[in-house]
N, C-alpha and C positions, 0 to 999 in steps of 0.2 A: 416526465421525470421517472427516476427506474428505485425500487428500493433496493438498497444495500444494508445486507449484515456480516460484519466480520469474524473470526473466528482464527484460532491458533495463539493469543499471546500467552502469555506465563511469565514465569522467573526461571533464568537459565544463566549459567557464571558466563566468566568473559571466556570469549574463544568458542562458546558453543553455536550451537544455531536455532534458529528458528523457522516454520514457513507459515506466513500469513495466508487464511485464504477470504476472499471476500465473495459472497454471492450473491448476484441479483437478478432480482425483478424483470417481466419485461422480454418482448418480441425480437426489439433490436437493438439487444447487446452489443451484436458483433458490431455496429454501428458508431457506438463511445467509446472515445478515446476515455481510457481509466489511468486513473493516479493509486499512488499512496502517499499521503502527508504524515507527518506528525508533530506533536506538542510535548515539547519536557516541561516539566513544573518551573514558572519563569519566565518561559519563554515564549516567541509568538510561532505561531503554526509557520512550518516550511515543509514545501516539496521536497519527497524522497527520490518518487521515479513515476516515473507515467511511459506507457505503450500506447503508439499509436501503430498508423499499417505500416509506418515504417520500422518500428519496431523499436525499442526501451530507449530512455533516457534516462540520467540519474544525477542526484548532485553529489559534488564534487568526496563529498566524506564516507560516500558510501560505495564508488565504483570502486568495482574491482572486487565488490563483499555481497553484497547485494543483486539478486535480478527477479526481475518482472516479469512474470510470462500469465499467456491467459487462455482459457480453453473457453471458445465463444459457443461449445454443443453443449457445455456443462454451464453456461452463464458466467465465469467463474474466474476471478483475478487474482494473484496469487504473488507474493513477496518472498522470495526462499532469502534469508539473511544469513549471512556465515562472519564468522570468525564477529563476533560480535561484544561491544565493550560497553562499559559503562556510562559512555557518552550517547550508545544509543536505547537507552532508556526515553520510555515516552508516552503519550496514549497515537498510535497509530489507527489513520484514519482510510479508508480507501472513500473515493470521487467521480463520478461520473462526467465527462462533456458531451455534449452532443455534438453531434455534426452541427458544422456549421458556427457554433460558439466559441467565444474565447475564455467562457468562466465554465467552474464543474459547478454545476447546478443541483448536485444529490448526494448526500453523502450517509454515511453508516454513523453508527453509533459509537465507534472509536471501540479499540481490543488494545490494554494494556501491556506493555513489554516491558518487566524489570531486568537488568543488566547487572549481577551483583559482581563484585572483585575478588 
């Protein structure tokens, strides 16, 4: 397992941006496929977007606002969120998989994002 700690949330109106960065732990970074989840008060945890070698994915509420990129010399996973509403208010969480797994096995501490109107 690798440790992850997040960093960048805050309180920012609609339409502004934010960029997540998560850093971890660990030799073989460049080797986990990394996520970002999150949880609104309510509700159950869902996938944002995860990079692998083929590079980002994302669900459906946030392409197009939203990307994932990662710099594997820095350790480093990173969410740049734009144009950003009140629906994506949350505790956001970044994930680790390993090669070879189909669960993220490691995750951070979660970094809050308020979305005001």
């Amino acid at each position: 397992q690798v440790q992850l700690v997040e960093s960048g949330g805050g309180l920012v109106q609609a339409g502004g941006s934010l960029r997540l960065s998560c850093a971890a732990s660990g030799r073989t970074f460049s080797s986990y496929a990394m996520g970002w989840f999150r949880q609104a008060p309510g509700k159950e945890r869902e996938v944002v977007a995860v990079i692998t070698w083929s590079g980002g994915k994302y669900t459906d509420s946030v392409k197009g606002r939203f990307t994932i990129s990662r710099d594997n010399a820095k350790n480093t996973v990173y969410l740049q969120m734009n144009s950003l509403t009140p629906e994506d208010t949350a505790v956001y969480y970044c994930a680790a998989q390993p090669l070879g797994r189909i669960d993220f096995n490691s995750w951070g501490q979660g970094t809050q994002v308020t979305v005001s109107s």
